[in-house]
C-alpha positions as YAML, in Angstrom:
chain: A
units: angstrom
residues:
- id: 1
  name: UNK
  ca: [-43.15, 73.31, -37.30]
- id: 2
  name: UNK
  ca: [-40.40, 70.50, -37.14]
- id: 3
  name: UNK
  ca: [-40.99, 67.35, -35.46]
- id: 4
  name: UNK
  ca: [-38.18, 65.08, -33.88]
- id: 5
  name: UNK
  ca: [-38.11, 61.44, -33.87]
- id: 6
  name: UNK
  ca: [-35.83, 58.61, -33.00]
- id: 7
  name: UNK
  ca: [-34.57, 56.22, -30.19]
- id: 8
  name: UNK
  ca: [-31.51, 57.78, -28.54]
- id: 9
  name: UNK
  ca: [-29.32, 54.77, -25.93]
- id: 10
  name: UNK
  ca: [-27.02, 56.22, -23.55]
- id: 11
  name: UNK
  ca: [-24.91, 55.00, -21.47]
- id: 12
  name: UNK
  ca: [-22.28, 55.02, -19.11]
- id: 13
  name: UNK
  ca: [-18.77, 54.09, -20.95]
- id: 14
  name: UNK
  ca: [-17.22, 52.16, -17.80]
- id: 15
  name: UNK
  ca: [-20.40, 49.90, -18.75]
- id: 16
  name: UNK
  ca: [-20.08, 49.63, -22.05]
- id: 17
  name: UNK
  ca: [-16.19, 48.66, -22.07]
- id: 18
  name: UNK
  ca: [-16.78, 46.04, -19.59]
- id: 19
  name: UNK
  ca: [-19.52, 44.40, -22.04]
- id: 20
  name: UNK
  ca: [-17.10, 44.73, -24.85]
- id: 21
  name: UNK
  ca: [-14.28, 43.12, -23.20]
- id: 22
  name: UNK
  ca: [-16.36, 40.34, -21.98]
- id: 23
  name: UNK
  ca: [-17.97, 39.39, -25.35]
- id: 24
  name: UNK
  ca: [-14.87, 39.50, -27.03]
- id: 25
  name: UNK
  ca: [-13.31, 37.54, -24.47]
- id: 26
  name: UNK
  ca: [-16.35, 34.70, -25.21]
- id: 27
  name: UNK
  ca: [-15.18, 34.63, -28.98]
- id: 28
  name: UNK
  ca: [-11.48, 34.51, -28.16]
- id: 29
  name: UNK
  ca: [-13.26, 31.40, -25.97]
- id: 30
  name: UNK
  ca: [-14.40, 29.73, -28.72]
- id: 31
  name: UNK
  ca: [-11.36, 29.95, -31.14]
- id: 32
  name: UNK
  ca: [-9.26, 28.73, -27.94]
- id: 33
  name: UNK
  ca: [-11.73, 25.57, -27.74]
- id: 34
  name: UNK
  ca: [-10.75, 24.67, -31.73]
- id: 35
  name: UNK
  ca: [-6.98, 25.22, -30.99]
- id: 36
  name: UNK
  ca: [-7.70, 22.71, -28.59]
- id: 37
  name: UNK
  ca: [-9.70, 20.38, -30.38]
- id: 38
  name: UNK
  ca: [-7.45, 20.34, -33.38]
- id: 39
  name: UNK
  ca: [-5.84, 16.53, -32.89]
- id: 40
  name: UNK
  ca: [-9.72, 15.47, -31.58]
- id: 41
  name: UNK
  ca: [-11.64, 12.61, -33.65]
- id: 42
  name: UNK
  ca: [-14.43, 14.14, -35.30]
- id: 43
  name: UNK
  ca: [-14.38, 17.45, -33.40]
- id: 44
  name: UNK
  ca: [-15.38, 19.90, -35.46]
- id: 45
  name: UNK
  ca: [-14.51, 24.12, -35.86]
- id: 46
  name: UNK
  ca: [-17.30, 26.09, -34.42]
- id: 47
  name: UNK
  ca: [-17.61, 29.57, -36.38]
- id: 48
  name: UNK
  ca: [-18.46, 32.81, -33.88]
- id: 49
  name: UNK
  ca: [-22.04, 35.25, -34.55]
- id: 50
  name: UNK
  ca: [-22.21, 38.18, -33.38]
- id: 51
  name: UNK
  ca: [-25.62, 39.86, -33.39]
- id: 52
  name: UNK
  ca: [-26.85, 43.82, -34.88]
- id: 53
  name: UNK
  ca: [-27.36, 44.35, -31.04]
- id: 54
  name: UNK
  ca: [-24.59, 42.56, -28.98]
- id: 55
  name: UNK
  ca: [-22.95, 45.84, -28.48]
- id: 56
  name: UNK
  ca: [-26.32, 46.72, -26.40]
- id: 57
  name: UNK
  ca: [-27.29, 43.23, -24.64]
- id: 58
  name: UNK
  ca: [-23.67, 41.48, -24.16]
- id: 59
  name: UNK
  ca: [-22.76, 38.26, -24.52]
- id: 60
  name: UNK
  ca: [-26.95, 37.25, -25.04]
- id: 61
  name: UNK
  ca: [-26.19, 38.21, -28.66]
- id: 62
  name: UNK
  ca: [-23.22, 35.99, -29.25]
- id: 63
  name: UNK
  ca: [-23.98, 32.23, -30.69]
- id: 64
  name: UNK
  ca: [-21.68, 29.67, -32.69]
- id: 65
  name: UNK
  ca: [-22.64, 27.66, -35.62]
- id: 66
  name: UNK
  ca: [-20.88, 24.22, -36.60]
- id: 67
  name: UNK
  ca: [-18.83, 23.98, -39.59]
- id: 68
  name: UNK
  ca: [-19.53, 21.26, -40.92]
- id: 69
  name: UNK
  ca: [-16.56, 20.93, -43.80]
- id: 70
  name: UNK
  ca: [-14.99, 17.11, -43.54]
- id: 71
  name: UNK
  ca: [-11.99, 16.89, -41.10]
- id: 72
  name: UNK
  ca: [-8.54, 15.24, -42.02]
- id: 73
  name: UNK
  ca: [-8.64, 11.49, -42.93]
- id: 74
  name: UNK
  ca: [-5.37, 9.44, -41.59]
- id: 75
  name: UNK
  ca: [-5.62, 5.81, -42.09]
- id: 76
  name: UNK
  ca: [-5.95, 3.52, -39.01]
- id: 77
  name: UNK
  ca: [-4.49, -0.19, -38.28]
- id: 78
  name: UNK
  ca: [-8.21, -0.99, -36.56]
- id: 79
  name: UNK
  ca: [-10.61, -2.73, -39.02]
- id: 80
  name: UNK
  ca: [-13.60, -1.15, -36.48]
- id: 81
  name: UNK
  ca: [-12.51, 2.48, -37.69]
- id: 82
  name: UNK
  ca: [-14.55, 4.37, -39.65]
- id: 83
  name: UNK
  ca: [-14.55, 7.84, -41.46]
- id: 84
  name: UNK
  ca: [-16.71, 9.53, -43.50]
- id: 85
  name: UNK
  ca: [-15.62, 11.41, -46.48]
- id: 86
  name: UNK
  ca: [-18.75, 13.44, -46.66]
- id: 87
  name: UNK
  ca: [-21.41, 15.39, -44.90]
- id: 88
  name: UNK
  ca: [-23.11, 13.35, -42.03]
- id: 89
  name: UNK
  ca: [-23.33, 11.78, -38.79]
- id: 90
  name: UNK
  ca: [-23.23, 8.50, -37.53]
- id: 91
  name: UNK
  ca: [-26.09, 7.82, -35.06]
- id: 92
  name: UNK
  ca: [-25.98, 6.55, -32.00]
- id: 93
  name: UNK
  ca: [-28.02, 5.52, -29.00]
- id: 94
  name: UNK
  ca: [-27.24, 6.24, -25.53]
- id: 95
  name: UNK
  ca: [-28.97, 6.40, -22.00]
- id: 96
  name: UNK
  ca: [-29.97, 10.34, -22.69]
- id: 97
  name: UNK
  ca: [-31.42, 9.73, -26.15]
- id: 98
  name: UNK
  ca: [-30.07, 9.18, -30.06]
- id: 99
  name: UNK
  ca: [-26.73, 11.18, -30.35]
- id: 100
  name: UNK
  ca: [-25.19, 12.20, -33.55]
- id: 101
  name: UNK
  ca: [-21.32, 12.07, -33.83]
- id: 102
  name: UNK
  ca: [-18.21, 12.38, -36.53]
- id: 103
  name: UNK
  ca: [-16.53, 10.18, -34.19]
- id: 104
  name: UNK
  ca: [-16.21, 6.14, -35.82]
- id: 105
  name: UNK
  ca: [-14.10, 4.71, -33.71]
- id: 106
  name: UNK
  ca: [-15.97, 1.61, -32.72]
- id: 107
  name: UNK
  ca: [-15.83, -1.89, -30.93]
- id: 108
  name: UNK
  ca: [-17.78, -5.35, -30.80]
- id: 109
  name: UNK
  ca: [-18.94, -6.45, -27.50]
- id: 110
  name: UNK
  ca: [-19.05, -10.82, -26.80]
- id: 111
  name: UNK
  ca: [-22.78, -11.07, -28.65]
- id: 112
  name: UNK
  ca: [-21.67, -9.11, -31.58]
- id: 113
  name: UNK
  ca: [-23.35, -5.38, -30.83]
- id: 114
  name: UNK
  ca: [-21.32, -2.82, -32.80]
- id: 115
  name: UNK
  ca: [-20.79, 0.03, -29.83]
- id: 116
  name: UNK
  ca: [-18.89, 3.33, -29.47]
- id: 117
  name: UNK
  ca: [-15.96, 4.03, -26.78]
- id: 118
  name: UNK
  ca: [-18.36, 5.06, -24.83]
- id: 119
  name: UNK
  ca: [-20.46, 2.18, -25.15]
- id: 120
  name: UNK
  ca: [-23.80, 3.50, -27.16]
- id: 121
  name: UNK
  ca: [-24.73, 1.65, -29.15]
- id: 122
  name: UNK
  ca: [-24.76, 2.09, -32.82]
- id: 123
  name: UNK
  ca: [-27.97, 2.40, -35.14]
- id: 124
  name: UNK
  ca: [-28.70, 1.33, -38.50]
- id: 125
  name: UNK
  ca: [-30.16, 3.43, -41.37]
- id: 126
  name: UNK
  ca: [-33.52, 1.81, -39.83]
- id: 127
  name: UNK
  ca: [-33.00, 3.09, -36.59]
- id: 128
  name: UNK
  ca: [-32.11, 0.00, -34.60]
- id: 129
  name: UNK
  ca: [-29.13, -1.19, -32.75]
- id: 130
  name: UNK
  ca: [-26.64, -3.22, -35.43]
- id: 131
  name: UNK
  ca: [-25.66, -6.34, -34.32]
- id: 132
  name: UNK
  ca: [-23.86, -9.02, -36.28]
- id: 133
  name: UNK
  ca: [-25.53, -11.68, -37.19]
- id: 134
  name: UNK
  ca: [-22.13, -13.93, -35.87]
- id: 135
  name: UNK
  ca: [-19.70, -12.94, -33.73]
- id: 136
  name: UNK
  ca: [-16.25, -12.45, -35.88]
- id: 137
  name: UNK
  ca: [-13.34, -14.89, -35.20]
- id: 138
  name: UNK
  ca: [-11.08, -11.64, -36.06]
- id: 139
  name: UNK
  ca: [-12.14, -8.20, -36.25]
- id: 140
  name: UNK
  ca: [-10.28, -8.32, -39.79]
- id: 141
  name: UNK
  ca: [-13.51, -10.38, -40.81]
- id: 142
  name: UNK
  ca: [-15.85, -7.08, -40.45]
- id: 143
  name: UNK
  ca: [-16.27, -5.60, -44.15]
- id: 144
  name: UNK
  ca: [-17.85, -1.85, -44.82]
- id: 145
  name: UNK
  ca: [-18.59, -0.24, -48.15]
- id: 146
  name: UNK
  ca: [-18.42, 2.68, -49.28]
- id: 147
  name: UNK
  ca: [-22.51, 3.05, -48.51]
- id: 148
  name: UNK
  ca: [-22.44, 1.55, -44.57]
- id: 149
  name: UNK
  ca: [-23.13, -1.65, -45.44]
- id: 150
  name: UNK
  ca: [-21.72, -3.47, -42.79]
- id: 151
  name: UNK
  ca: [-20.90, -7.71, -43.32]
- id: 152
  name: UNK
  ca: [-18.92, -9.97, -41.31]
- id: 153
  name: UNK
  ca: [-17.53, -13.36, -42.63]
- id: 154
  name: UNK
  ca: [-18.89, -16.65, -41.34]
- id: 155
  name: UNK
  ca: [-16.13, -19.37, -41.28]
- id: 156
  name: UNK
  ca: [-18.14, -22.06, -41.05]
- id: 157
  name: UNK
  ca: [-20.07, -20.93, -44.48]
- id: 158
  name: UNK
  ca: [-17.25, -19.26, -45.73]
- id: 159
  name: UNK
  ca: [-19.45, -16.88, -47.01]
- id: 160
  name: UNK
  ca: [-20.38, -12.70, -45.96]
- id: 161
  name: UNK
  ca: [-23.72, -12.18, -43.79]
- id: 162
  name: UNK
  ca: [-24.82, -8.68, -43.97]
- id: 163
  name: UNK
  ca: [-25.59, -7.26, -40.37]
- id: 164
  name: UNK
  ca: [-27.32, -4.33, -41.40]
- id: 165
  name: UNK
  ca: [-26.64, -0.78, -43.09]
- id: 166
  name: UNK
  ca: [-24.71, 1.73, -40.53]
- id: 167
  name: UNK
  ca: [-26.82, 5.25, -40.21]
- id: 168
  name: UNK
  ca: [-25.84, 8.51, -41.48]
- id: 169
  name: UNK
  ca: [-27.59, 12.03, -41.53]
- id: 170
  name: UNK
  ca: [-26.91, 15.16, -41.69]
- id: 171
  name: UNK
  ca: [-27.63, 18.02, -38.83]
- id: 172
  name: UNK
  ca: [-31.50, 17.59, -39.71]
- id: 173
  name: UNK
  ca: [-32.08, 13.85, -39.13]
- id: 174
  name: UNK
  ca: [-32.02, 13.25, -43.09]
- id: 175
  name: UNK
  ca: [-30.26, 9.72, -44.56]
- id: 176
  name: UNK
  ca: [-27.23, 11.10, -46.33]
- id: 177
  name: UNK
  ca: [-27.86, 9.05, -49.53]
- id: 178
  name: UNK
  ca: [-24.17, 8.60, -50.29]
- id: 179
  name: UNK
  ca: [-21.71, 8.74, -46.90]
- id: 180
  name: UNK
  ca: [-18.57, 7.36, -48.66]
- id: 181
  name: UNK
  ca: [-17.91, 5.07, -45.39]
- id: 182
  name: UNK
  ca: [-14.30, 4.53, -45.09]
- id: 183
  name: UNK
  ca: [-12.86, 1.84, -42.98]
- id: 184
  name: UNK
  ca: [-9.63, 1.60, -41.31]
- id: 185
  name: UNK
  ca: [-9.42, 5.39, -41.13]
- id: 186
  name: UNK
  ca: [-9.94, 7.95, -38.62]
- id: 187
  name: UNK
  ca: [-11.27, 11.31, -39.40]
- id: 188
  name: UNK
  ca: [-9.46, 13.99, -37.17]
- id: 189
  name: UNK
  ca: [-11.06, 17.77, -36.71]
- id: 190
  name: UNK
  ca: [-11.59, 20.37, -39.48]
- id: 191
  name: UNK
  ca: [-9.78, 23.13, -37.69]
- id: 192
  name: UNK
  ca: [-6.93, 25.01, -39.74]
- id: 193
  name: UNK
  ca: [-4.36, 26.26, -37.04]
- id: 194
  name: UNK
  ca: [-3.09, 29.33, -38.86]
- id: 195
  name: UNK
  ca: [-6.56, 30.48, -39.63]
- id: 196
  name: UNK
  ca: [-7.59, 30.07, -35.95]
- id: 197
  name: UNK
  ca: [-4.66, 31.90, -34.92]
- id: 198
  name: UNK
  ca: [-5.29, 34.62, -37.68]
- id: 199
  name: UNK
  ca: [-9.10, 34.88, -37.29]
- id: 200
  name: UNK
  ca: [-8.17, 35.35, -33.32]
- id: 201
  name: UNK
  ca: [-5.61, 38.55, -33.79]
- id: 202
  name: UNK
  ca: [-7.82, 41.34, -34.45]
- id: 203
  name: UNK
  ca: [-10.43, 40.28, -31.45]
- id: 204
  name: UNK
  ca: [-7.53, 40.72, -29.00]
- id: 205
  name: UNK
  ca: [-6.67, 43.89, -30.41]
- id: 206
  name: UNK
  ca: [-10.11, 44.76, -29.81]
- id: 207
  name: UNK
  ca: [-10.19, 43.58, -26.49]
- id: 208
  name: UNK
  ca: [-7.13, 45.60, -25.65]
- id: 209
  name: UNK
  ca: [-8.19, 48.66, -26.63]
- id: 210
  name: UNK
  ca: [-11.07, 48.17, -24.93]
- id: 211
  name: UNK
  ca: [-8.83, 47.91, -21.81]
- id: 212
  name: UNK
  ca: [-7.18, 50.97, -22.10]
- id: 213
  name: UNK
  ca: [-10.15, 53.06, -22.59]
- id: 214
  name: UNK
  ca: [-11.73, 51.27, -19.55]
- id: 215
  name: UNK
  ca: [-8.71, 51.78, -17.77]
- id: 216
  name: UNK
  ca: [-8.13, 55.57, -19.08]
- id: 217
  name: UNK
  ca: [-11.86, 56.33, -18.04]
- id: 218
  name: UNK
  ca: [-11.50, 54.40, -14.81]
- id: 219
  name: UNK
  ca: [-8.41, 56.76, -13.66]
- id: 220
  name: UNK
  ca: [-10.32, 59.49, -14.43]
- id: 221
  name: UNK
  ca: [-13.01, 58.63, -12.37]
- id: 222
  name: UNK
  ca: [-10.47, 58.32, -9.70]
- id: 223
  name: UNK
  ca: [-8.90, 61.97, -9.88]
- id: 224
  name: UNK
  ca: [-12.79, 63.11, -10.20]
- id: 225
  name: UNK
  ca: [-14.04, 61.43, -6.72]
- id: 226
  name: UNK
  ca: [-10.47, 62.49, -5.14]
- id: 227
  name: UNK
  ca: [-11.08, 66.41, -6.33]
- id: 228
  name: UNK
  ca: [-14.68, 66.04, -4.71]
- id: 229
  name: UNK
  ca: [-13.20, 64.48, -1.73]
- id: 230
  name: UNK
  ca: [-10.61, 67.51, -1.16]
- id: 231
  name: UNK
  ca: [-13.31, 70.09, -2.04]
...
């Protein structure tokens, strides 16, 4: 006696070209969204996954991670820009909760709090807002290290008074132990244009293939229902 066993999946192929197209056109999504962000301030690339089952459930198996490689550095004439040359984030705290971002371009407000564009504020290594312990006469007068130690110069002492030591984690909420801060630069997105452009070929391919076998099957279909019409 010979026994049988196994999961067999059919289905209709009208169905499954529809799902194919649509997931692929998803991924071609997401490469079109880091074309875009390309000149963006601490955007960065987001990679396609594709599941073992997506060709079953759809677009439910697709995800993205977050490469986190470090973007282009370009120097900037604002004192109040910062880059990081590693790994991390800079925290910040807005209405909706702490926010993590690549993006250091920052601003003082008239009592000295250190704020985004956006205006959230910005946090300190110890989880608090920074604000400088004087208000700068210039924002030339606002030093950074390499570490996020943030100092402004007091005129009247002539001396540096240090305001605090900005944040930086990585993905997980962990201090990055050495950020290598830079100031006066601006860190622009990680995305490679060619490789974008390269990685997105063989997904259209895919996706037109998958057209002409959906289109193919639907004609088919047609001269079927018209034959059963006649008859």
């Amino acid at each position: 006696m010979k026994i049988n066993g196994g999961i067999r999946y059919c289905e209709k192929g009208l169905t499954a070209s529809l799902r194919a197209m649509h997931v692929q056109s998803e991924i071609i999504g997401m490469y079109n969204d880091n074309i875009t962000g390309f000149d963006k301030i601490g955007f960065q690339r987001k990679d396609p996954v594709v599941s073992s089952f997506t060709e079953y459930i759809g677009v439910h198996g697709l995800s993205q991670t977050i490469d986190d490689k470090v973007g282009r550095l370009n120097m900037s004439d604002n004192p109040l820009d910062f880059a990081l040359a590693n790994k991390g984030y800079f925290q910040t705290q807005s209405a909706e909760g702490v926010k993590l971002t690549r993006d250091g371009r920052f601003k003082l407000d008239k009592e000295g709090n250190l704020l985004t564009l956006e205006n959230d504020q910005v946090l300190s290594n110890a989880g608090v807002p920074i604000k400088l312990p004087v208000v700068p006469e210039q924002i030339k007068d606002v030093r950074v290290n390499a570490n996020g130690v943030i100092s402004v110069l007091n005129r009247k002492t002539h001396k540096f008074e240090q305001a605090g030591t900005i944040g930086v984690v990585d993905a997980n909420g962990v201090v990055v132990i050495d950020p290598q801060v830079k100031q006066g630069y601006n860190e622009y997105s990680n995305v490679s244009l060619q490789n974008e452009f390269i990685g997105m070929m063989p997904i259209i391919r895919n996706f037109e293939a998958n057209r002409q076998i959906f289109m193919i099957q639907n004609q088919n279909l047609q001269k079927v229902i018209s034959q059963l019409g006649q008859a």
